[in-house]
N, C-alpha and C positions, 0 to 999 in steps of 0.2 A: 237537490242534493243537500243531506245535512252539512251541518257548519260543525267544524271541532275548534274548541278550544287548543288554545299553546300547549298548557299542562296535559290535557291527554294525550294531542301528538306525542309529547315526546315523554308521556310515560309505554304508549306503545313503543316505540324504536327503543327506547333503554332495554324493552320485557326483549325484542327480535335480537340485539346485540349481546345481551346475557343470555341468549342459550334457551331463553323459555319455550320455544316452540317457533313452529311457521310461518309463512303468511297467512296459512289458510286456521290454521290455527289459533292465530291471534285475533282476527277478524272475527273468529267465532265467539274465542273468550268477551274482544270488547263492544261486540254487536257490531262489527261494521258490515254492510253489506259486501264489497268485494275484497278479497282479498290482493289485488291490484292495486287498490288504495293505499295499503300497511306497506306496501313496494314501491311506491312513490316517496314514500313519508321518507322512507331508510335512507333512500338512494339522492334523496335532496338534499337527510342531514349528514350524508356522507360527503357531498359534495361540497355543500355551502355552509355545514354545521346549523346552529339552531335559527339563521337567518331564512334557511329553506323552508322551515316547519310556522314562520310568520304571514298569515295573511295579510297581506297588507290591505290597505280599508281605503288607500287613495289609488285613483285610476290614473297610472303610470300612462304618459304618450309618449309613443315611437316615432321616431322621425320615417318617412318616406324612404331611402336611403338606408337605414336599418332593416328595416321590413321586407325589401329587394333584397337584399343579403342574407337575411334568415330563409328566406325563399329560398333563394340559389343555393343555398346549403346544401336544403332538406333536397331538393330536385337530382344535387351532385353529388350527392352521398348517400351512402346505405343506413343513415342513421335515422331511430325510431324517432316520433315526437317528441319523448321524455328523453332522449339519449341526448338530443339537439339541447332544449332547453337547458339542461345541467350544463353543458359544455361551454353556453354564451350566458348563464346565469339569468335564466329567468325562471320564474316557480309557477308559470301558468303554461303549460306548453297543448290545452286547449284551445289559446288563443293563437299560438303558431298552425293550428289545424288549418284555424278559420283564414289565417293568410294564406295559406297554400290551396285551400277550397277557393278564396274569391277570385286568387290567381288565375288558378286554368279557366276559370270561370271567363272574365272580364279583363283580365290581362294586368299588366303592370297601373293602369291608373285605379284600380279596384285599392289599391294599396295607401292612397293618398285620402290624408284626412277631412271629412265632411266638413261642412258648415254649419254649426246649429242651427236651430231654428225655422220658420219658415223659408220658403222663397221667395226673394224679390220679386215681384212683378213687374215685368217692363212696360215702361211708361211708352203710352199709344204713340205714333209720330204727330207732329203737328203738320206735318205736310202733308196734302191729301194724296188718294190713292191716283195708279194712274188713271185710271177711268174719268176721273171727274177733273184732273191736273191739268190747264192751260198752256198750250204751247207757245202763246204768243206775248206771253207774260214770263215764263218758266224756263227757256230756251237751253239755258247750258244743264240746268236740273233733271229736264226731261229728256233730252240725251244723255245724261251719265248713266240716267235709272233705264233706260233702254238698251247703253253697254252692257249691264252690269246684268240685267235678265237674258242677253244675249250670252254672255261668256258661261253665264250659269246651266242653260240648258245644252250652249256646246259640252262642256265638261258632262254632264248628263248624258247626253247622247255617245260620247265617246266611251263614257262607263259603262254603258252598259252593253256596247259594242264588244267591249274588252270581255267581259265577263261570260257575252256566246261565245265569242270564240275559247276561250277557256274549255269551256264544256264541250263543242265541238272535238276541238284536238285531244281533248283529255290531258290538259297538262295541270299539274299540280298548281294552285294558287302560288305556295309555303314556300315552290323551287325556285321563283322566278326574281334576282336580284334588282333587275330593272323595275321603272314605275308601274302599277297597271295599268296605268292610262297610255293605251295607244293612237296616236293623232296624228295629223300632218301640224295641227296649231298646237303653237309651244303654250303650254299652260306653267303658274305658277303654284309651288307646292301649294304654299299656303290657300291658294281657291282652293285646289283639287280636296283641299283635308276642311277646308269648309262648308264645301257642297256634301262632301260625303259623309259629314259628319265625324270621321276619325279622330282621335286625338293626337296629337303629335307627337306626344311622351311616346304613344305607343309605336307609333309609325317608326318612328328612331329605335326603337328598342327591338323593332325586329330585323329591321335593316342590318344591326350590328351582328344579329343573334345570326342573317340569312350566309356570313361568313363564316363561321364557322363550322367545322369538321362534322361527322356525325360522330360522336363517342360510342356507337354502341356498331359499327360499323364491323369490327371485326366477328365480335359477338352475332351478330346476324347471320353472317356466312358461315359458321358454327353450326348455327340452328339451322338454318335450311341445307348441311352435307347432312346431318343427322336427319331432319323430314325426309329426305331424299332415299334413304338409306330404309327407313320406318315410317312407313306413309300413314300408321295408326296411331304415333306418340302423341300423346298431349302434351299440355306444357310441365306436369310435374315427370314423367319419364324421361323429358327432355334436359329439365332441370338435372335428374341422376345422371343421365351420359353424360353431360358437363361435368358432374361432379368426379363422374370416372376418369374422363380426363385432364382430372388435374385444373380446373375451371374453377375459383370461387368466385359465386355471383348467386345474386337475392334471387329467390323462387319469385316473387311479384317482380323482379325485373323483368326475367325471362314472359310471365306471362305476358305483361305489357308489349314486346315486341313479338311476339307471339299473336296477339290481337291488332297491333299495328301491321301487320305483315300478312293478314290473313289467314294464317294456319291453325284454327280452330278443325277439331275432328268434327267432321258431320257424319261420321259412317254409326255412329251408337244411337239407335234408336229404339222405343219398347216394342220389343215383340214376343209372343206368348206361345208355350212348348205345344205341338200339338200331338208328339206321338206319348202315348203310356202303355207300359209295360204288364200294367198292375191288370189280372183276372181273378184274383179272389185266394183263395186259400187251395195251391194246387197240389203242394206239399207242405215238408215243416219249416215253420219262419220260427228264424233266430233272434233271440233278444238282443237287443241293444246296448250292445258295448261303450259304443263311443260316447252315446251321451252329449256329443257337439264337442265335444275336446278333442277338439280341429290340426292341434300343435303337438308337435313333437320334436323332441332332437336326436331322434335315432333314426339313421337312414333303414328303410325299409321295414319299418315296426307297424305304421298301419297305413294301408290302402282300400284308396276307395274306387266304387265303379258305378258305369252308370250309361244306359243307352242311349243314343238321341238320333233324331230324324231328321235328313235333309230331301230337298226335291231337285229334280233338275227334270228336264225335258228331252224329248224324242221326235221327230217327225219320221213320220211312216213312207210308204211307199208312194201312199195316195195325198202323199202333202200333207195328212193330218196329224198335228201335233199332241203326243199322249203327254200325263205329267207319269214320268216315273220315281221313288225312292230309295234310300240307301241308308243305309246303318251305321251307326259307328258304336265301338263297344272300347273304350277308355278305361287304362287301370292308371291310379293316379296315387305316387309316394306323398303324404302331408308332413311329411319333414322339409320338402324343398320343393314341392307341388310340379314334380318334373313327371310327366306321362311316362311311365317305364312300357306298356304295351300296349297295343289295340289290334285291332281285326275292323276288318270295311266288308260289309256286305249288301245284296239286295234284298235282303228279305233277313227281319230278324229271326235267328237261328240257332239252336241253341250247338251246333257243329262251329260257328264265330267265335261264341262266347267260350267255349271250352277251351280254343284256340288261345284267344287271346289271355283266358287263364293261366295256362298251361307255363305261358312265356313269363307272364309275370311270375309265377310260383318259383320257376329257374332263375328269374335276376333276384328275388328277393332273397333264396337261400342263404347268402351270407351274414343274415342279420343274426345279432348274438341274442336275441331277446324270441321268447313266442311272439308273433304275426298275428295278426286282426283283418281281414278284409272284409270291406263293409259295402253295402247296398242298400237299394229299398227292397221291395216284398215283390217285386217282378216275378213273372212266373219261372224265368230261368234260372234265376237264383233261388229256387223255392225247390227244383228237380234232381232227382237223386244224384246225377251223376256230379252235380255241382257241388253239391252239400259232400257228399263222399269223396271225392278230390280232395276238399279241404280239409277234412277228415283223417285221409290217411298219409299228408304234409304235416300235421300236427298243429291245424292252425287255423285261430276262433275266427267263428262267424260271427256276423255285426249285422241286423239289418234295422231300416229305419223304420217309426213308429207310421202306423197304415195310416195312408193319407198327409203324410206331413213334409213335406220337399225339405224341411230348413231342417232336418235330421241328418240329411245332405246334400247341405248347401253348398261345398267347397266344389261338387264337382254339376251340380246347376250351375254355379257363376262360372265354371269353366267353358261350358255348351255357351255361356250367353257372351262372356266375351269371343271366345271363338266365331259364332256365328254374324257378329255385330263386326268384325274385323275383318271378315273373310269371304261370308255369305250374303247376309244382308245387302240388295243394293245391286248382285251379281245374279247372270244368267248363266245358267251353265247347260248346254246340250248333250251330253252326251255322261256316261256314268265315269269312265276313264276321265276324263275333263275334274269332274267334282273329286272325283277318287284322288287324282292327283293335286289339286288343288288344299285338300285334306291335310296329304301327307307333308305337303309342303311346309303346310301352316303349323302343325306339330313339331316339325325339323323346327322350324325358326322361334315357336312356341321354347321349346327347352332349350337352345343352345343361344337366342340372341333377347329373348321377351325380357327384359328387366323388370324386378319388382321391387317397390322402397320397402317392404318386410326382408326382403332379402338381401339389404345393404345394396340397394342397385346392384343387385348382378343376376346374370339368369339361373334357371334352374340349374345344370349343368355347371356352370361357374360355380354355384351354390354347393354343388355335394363334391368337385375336386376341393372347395376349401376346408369343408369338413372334413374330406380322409388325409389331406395334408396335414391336418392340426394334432 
């Protein structure tokens, strides 16, 4: 990392407090690489004045004690590295990363100051080992040092006695306030944290820590009505219901218990479209309107469509199982990405799609602007009666460039989250079964699916806010 001088620090912060421009701006004017850095500069001499903008050149030591409490801080609070270091005055808040890393790391003795230099070596004993040590010389010696191998390996045996049963029962190491050593002989802490190697700062520090509350306890039960409720939310959808009800709390909080708690989504996995549409030029294909300008703020201005394939299964009379298929035909508003119609069938058809046109054309009427409805180059969108429909509604066709899905892509990422939430993973027997399973997920799709573009709220939330306004 370059080194700056005093004088240009703070000819930077004078140029951001006069008005001259950005971070990102300034960073550019005086070569710095991030504009993060001109943010630090400001926010240090705002705090501490020109003492923030000093590098000091001697290496400051923290006491033990300090270091615990800068910890506990950053752990107990939503405050960023750089928000912590302004607050308790220090201008390296790098070096609070690296305490809070050795921490979970190593625990509280991570935190205690080295020793320079090499290591002692310890000096060999002068009394010989037991193998070759006289007993009839040595008497009281050679019994202490045969207590002392005795109590060592009791404690050993009992350790690790403890620690099957642990695994056995399944009980948490973290819950268990009592010793882990379970015995009938009374052992003294100090062997047990010597054989085991422990440190006793540490031992103490969680002992005190084993009484306390969980803080994040209510918060949990939060999270898992809400999983309970949306079995597909991750942690940032999660985050938004919080946020709806009135909840402020860190998005890496929630993740954090979110990952402690096990409720990571496993249902998204890649999988690749297999039905297409596309037979070649079977009528006239419409140029492309949209252009990927995906957004809009007028409800019902342009919609898009687009077919996709599901499977499910059948067994026969004679026990054997056929795969059979099904249709879905999706019209979708990208003002508030709420499905206004579809049609389900077994066999793509262009009696569905007209269907499912027909309804969209009816909700969309109210729109005070001409209508767009867009597709790719499928054969059904390509056939007179489709083209003429929209025709005699008064309202442009759109289709996507041959060969190219990301012309419409809002309503592929629709198919993929759908299918990843609802399909993927499930067996379905029977066409009724999937059909209604479909509808379902649509219903809940537009009325409960929150989106962070849409200010956490769902589709349907989304367009009564618009015609309230």
């Amino acid at each position: 990392m370059a080194k700056y001088s005093f004088e240009f620090k703070t000819n930077v912060v004078q140029a951001y407090l006069n008005g001259e421009g950005s971070y990102g701006y300034l960073a550019k004017k005086y070569g710095i690489p991030r504009s993060e850095q001109v943010h630090r500069w400001v926010k240090s001499y705002e705090n501490m004045g020109n003492e923030g903008l000093i590098r000091s050149e001697k290496k400051e030591n923290y006491s033990f004690d300090f270091k615990l409490h800068v910890v506990e801080l950053y752990l107990t609070t939503e405050a960023s590295y750089q928000e912590l270091a302004l607050s308790i005055g220090m201008n390296n808040p790098p070096l609070i990363t690296k305490w809070v890393n050795d921490f979970r790391i190593a625990g509280p003795d991570a935190l205690r100051s080295k020793r320079k230099g090499r290591k002692r070596t310890m000096n060999k004993p002068k009394t010989t080992s037991t193998d070759t040590l006289d007993p009839s010389n040595h008497n009281e010696k050679y019994i202490k040092q045969l207590e002392d191998e005795l109590l060592k390996l009791k404690i050993e045996n009992a350790y690790l006695k403890e620690l099957r049963r642990l695994r056995l029962e399944g009980i948490p190491q973290n819950k268990k306030r009592e010793s882990s050593i379970v015995s009938e002989d009374p052992f003294k802490l100090k062997d047990i944290l010597a054989i085991t190697g422990f440190p006793k700062a540490t031992y103490m520090y969680w002992q005190k820590r084993f009484d306390k509350e969980n803080p994040n306890q209510e918060l949990e039960e939060k999270i898992l009505e809400i999983r309970k409720n949306n079995k597909d939310f991750g942690y940032r959808r999660i985050y938004g219901e919080l946020k709806k009800q009135g909840l402020v709390v860190n998005k890496k909080r929630v993740q954090r218990i979110i990952q402690k708690l096990g409720l990571q989504v496993t249902s998204f996995t890649r999988k690749s479209r297999k039905y297409s549409s596309y037979k070649g030029k079977v009528g006239k294909v419409a140029p492309n309107r949209i252009h990927r300008r995906f957004e809009t703020c007028v409800l019902h201005q342009k919609i898009v469509t687009d077919t996709s394939e599901f499977k499910y299964y059948e067994v026969d009379k004679k026990g054997k199982m056929h795969i059979k298929k099904l249709y879905l035909d999706p019209f979708m508003d990208l003002c508030n990405r709420e499905i206004i119609s579809y049609s389900i069938s077994q066999r793509p058809s262009a009696v569905s799609i007209m269907q499912a046109l027909n309804k969209a054309i009816e909700i969309t009427t109210n729109c005070k602007y001409r209508r767009t409805f867009h597709s790719d180059q499928g054969w059904a969108y390509q056939m007179k009666a489709y083209t003429h429909t929209l025709k005699e509604n008064k309202i442009f066709q759109s289709m996507s460039r041959k060969g190219n899905c990301h012309d419409n892509s809002v309503m592929e990422n629709f198919f993929g989250i759908m299918k990843q939430e609802m399909y993927y993973g499930e067996v379905y027997y029977s066409y009724e079964e999937l059909k209604l399973a479909i509808e379902n997920y649509i219903k809940y799709y537009n009325e409960r699916r929150i989106k962070e573009k849409l200010g956490w709220m769902s589709p349907v939330e989304y367009r009564h806010t618009l015609l309230a306004a």
